[in-house]
C-alpha positions as CSV (number, residue, x, y, z in Angstrom):
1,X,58.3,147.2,146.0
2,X,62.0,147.4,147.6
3,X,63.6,144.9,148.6
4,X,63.0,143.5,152.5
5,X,67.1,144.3,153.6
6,X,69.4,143.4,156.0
7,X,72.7,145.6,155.6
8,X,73.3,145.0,151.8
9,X,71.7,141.6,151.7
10,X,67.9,140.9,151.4
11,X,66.0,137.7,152.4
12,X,65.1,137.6,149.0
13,X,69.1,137.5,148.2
14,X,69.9,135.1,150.7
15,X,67.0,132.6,149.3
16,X,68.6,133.1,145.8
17,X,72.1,131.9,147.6
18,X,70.9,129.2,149.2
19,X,69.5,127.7,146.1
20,X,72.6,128.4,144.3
21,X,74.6,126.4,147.4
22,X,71.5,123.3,147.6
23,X,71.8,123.4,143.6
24,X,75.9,122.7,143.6
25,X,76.1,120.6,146.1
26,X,73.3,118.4,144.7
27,X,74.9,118.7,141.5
28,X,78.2,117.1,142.8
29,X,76.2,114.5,144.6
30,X,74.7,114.0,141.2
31,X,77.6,113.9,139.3
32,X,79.5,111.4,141.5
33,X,76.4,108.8,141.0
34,X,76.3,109.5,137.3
35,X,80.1,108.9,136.8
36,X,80.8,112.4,135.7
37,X,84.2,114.1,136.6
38,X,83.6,115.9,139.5
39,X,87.1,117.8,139.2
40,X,85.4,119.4,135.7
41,X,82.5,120.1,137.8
42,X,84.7,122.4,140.4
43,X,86.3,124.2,137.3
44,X,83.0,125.2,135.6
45,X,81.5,126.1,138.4
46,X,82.5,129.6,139.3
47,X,82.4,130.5,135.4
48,X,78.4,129.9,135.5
49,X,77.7,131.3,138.5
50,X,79.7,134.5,137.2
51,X,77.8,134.1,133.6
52,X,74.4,133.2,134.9
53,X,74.1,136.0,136.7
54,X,75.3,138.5,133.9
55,X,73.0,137.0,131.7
56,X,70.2,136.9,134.1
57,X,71.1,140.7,134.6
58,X,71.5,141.6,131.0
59,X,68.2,139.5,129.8
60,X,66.2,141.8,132.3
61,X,67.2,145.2,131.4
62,X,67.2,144.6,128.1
63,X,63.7,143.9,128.3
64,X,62.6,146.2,130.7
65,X,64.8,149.0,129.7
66,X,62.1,151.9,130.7
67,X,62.3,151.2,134.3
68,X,66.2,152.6,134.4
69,X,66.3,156.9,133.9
70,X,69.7,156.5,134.9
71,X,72.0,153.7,132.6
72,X,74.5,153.0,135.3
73,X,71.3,151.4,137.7
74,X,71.4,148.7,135.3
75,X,74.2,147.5,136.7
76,X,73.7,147.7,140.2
77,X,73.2,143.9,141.1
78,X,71.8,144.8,144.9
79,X,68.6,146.4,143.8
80,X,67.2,143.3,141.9
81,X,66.0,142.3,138.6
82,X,66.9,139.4,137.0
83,X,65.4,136.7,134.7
84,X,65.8,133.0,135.4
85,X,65.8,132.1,132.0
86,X,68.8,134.8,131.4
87,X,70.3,132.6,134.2
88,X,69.7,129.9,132.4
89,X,70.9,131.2,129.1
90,X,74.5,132.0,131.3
91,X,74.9,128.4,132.4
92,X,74.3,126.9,129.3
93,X,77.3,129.6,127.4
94,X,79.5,128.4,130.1
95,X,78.5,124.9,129.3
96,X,78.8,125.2,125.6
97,X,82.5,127.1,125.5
98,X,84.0,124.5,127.7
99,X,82.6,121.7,124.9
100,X,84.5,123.9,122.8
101,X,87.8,124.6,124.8
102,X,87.9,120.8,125.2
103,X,87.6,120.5,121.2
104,X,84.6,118.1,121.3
105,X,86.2,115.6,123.5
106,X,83.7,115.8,125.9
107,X,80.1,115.0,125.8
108,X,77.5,118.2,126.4
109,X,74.9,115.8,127.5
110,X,76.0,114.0,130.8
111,X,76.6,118.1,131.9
112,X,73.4,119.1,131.2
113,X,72.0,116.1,132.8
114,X,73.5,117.4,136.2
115,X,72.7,120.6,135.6
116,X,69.2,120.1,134.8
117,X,68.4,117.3,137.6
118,X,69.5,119.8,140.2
119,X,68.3,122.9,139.0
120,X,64.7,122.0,140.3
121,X,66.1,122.7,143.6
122,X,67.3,125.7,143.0
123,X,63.9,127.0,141.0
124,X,61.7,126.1,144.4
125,X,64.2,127.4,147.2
126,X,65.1,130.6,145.0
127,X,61.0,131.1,144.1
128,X,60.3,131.1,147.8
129,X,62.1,134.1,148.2
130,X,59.5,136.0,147.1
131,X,57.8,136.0,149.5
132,X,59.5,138.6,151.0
133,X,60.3,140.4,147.5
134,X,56.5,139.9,146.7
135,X,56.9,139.5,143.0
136,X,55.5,136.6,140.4
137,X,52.7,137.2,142.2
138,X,49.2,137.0,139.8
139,X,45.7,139.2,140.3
140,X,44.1,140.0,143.3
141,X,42.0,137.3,145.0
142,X,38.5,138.5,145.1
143,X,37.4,135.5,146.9
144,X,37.6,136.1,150.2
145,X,38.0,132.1,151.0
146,X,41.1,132.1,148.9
147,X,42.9,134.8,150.9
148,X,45.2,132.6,152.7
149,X,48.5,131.3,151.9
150,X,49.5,129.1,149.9
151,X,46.4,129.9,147.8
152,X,47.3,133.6,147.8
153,X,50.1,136.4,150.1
154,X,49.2,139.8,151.3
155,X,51.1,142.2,149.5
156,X,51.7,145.7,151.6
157,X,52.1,147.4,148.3
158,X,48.7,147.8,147.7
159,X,47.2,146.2,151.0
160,X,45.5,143.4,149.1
161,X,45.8,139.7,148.3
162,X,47.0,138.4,145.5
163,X,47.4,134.8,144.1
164,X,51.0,133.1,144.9
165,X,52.0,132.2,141.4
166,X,55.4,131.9,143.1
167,X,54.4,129.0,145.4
168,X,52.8,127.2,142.7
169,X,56.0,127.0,140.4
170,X,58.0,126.0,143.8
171,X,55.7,123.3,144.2
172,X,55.7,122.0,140.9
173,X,59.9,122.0,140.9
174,X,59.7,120.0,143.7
175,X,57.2,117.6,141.6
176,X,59.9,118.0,139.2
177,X,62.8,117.2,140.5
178,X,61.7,113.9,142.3
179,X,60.1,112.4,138.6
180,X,63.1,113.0,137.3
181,X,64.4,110.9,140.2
182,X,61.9,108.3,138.9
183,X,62.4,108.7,135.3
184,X,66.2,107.9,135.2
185,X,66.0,105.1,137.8
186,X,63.4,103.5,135.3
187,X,64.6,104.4,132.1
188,X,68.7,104.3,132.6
189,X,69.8,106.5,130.4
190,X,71.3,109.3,129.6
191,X,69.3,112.8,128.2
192,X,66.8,112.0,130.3
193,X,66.6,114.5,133.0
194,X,67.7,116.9,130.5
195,X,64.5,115.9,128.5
196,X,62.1,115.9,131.1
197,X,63.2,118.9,133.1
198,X,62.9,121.1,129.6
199,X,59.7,119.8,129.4
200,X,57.8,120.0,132.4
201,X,59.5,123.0,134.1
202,X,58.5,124.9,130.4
203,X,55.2,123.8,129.4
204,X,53.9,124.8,132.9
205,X,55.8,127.8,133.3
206,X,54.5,129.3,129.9
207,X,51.3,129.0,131.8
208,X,52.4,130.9,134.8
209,X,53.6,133.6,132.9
210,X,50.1,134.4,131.7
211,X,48.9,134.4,135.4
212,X,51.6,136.8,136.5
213,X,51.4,140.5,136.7
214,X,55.4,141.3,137.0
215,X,56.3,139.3,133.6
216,X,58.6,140.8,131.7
217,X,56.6,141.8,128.5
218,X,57.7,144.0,125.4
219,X,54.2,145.0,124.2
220,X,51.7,142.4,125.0
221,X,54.5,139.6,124.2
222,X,55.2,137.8,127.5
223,X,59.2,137.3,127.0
224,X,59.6,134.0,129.7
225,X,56.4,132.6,128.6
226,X,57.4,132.9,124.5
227,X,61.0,131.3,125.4
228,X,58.9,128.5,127.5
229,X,57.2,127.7,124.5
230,X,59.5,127.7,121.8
231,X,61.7,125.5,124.4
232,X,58.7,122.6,124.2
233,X,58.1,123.0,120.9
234,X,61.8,122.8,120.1
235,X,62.8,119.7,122.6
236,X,59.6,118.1,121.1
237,X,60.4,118.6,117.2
238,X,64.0,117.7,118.0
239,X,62.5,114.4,119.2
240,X,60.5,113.6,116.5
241,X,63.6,114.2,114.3
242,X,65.1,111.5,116.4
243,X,62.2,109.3,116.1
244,X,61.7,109.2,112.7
245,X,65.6,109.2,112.1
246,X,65.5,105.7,114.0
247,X,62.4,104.1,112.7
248,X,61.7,105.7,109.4
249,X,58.2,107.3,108.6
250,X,55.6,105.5,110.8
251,X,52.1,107.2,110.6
252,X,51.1,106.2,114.1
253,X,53.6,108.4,115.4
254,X,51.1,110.9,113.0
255,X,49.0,110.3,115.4
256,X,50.9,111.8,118.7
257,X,52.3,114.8,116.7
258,X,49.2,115.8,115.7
259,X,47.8,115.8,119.3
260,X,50.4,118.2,120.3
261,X,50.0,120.4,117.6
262,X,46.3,121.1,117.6
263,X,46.9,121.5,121.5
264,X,49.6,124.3,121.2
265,X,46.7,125.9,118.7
266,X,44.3,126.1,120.9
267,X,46.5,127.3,123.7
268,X,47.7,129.6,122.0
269,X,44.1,131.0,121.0
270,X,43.1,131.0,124.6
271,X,46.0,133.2,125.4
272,X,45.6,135.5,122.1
273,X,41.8,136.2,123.2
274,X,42.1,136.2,127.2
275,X,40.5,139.2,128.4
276,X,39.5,139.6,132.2
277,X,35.7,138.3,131.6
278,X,37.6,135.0,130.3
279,X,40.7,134.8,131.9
280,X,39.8,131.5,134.8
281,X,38.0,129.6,131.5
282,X,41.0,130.4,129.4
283,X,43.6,129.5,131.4
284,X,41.4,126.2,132.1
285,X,41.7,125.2,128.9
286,X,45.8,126.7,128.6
287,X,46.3,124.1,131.4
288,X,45.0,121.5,129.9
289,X,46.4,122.0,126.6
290,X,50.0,122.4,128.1
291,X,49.1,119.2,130.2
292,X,48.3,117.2,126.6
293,X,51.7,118.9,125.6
294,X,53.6,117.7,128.2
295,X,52.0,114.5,127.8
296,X,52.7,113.6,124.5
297,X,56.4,114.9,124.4
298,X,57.1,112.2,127.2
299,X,55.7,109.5,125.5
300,X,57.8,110.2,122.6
301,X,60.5,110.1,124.6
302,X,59.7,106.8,125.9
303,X,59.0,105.7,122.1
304,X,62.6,107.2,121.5
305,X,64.0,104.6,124.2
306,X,62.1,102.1,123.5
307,X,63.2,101.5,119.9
308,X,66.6,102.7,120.4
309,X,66.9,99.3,122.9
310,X,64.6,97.2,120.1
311,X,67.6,98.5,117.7
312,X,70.3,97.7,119.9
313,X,68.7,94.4,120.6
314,X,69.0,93.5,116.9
315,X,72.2,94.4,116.0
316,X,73.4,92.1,119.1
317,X,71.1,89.1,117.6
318,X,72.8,89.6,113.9
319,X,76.7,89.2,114.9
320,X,75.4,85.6,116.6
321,X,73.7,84.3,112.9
322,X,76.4,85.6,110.6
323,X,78.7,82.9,113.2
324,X,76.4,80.4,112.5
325,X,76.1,80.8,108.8
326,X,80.0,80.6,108.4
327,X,80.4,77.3,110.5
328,X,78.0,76.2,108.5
329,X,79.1,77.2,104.8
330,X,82.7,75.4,105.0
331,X,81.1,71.7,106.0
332,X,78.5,72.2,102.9
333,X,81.2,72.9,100.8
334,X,83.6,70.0,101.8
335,X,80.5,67.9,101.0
336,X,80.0,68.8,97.8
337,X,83.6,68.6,96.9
């Protein structure tokens, strides 16, 4: 469907700028509160706005290549098609060669903090736009009590309703970005919106994918939905690493990992064998699955926390008794003498 179009800007364009403006401005907000250089901040910024959308640009033709006769439409930015994650993918290269121009002098963390606590934002304002673009939408409602929105949008196109998948994801970034809010405020430190954001905007998104009709497939493999995954799975591993880098081998922690990896086995079953008779029972159990995911990656990162400031704890307690011990030592060997 073509773009809805005022002059050469379409409501779905000017949803995608206003996220991009609500994003930076948070972002600055953000990284006053957090102690990050602000004037860094400024530099970067027109870099990954140029870079995200290139790669946002470049992810999507690449993928869906057939839909261009003509090579030079690939590159006209004003009739659509882009991939958030290619945006993503942008942001991050910015992100990554300025750790690199700075020669390591900087930390990559605190930026992708910002980045992540305010991208959210920009996720729900930007997904809202497709309302008028109508696409990320999912099948057609055959209900005729879920024909309303936000449960499901009319779509000209084919003069039916289908199921907003795009109002679902806005929703959740709003749930999002204000338990991130939470999260920090509780656990003080830093990696945490980072953490949580690549968690809960991914394991639920890899779900959406599979309701969508428009997601940019090669074959039957959903391209956004097989980066979501291997984005938990990775953030989740890279945890445990962590984990058992701090604590040594502790089986209960057996106990968690193996709870996520018989969930991501039978999610990945019910998405493997979902056919239209068991679509709604298989995404059920997807849901749930992705829930348990979600669950258990943010719990280990709590576990994480928690006995990183057990360790700290220690180390502050040792200093004080070695003190002790050599006020003590000198007097004992007077008296002997």
């Amino acid at each position: 469907m073509q773009l809805l179009k005022t002059g050469v800007l379409s409501f779905h364009g000017f949803f995608i700028s206003v996220a991009i403006v609500v994003m930076l401005l948070y972002a600055f907000v953000y990284a006053s509160k957090h102690k990050f250089d602000v004037s860094t901040l400024m530099y970067l910024t027109p870099a990954a706005i140029l870079f995200g959308f290139a790669g946002a640009r470049l992810l999507y033709v690449t993928v869906c290549d057939q839909e261009y006769v003509d090579q030079a439409d690939k590159w006209r930015f004003t009739d659509g098609g882009y991939s958030l994650f290619g945006a993503a993918a942008g942001v991050v290269l910015t992100a990554v060669v300025w750790w690199l121009i700075t020669k390591r002098k900087q930390k990559l963390l605190p930026l992708f903090d910002v980045i992540c606590a305010s991208a959210p934002l920009a996720i729900a304002i930007g997904r809202l736009g497709s309302i008028f673009s109508m696409d990320c939408l999912g099948d057609v409602v055959e209900n005729d009590g879920l024909r309303f929105f936000p449960i499901s949008i009319y779509n000209n196109a084919d003069e039916s309703f289908h199921y907003a998948i795009f109002f679902y994801e806005a929703v959740w970034c709003v749930v999002i970005f204000f338990f991130i809010i939470y999260s920090e405020e509780k656990l003080k430190r830093r990696g945490v919106a980072s953490y949580v954001f690549a968690v809960l905007y991914c394991g639920l998104r890899s779900v959406f994918e599979s309701l969508r009709t428009d997601s940019m497939s090669v074959g039957f493999i959903m391209i956004s939905q097989i980066i979501s995954v291997f984005t938990l799975i990775g953030v989740f591993v890279w945890m445990c690493v962590k984990i058992s880098r701090l604590t040594g081998f502790k089986p209960k922690y057996l106990i968690s990992y193996g709870i996520f990896t018989v969930s991501f086995v039978i999610a990945f079953l019910s998405q493997f064998f979902m056919y239209s008779n068991t679509k709604v029972r298989n995404t059920i159990i997807m849901l749930i699955c992705c829930i348990v995911m979600m669950a258990v990656a943010l719990y280990n990162g709590v576990v994480y926390i928690d006995e990183s400031n057990k360790k700290k704890a220690r180390k502050k307690r040792l200093p004080d008794k070695t003190r002790r011990f050599s006020r003590v030592a000198p007097a004992q060997t007077n008296k002997g003498n």
